[in-house]
C-alpha positions in Angstrom: 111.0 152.6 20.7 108.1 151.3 21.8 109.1 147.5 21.3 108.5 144.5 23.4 111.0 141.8 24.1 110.0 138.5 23.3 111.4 135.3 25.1 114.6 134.0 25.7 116.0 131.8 23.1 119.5 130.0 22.5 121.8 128.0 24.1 121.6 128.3 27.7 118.9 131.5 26.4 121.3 134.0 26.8 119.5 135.8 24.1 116.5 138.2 24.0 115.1 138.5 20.5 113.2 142.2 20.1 110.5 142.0 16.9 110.9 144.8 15.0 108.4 143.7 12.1 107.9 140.2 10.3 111.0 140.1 8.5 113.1 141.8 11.0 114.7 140.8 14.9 117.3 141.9 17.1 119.0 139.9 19.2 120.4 140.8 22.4 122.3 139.6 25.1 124.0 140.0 28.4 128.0 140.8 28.8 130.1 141.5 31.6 132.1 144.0 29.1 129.7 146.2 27.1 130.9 147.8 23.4 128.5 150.8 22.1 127.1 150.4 18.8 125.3 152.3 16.7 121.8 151.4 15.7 120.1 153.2 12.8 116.3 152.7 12.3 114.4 154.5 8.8 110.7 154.6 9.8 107.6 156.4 8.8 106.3 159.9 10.1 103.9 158.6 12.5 106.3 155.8 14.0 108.9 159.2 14.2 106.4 161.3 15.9 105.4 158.3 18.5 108.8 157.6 19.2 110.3 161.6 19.9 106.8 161.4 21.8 108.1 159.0 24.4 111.8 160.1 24.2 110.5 163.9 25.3 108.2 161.7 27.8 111.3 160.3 29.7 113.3 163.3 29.6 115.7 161.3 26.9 118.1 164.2 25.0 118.5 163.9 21.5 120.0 165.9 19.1 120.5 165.3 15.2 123.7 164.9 15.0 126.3 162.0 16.0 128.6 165.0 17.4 126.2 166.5 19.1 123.3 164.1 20.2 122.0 166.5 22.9 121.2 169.9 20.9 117.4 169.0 20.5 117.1 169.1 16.9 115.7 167.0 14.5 116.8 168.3 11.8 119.0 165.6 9.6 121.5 165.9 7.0 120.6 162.8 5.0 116.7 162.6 5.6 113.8 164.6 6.1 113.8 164.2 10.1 115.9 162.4 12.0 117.7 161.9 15.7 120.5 160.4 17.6 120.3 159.4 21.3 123.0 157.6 23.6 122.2 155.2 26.7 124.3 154.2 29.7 126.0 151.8 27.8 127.4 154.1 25.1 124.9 152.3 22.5 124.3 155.1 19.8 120.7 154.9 18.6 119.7 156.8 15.4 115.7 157.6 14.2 115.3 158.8 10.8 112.5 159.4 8.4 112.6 158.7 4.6 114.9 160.5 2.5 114.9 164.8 1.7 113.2 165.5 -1.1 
């Protein structure tokens, strides 16, 4: 999504904080045994457009659904764009832009 890790940080620095602005981080860190989560981001048009950019880029599917995140579509049912996109890991991502109007 076009974010950069930052440096390891906690005890033993297990952890790998990701900036996503100046009031926001996630923190991640390694695990033999991996659960998928779903991560929903609301950003503007232009951070949406940069992002399916890159996704298209790496040959990523998407799709705008949670039941069917590989039809392509951006169309969302709660905001004016939006997408959902699984990793290896089973980790669930979900883009959307502000609400319909």
């Amino acid at each position: 999504m076009g974010l950069e890790p930052g440096e390891r940080e906690g005890v033993d620095g297990k952890f790998v904080a990701v900036r996503v602005n100046d009031t926001l981080r996630l923190f991640f860190v390694t695990s033999d045994k991996v659960m998928g989560q779903h991560l929903a981001f609301v950003v503007n048009d232009s951070t949406f457009d940069a992002i399916l950019g890159r996704l298209r880029q790496m040959g990523v599917v998407y799709g705008n659904s949670p039941r069917d995140p590989t039809n392509g579509r951006t169309d969302h049912p709660l905001a004016s764009r939006g997408l959902f996109w699984t990793d290896p890991d089973g980790h669930l991502f979900e883009l959307m832009t502000g609400p319909r109007s």
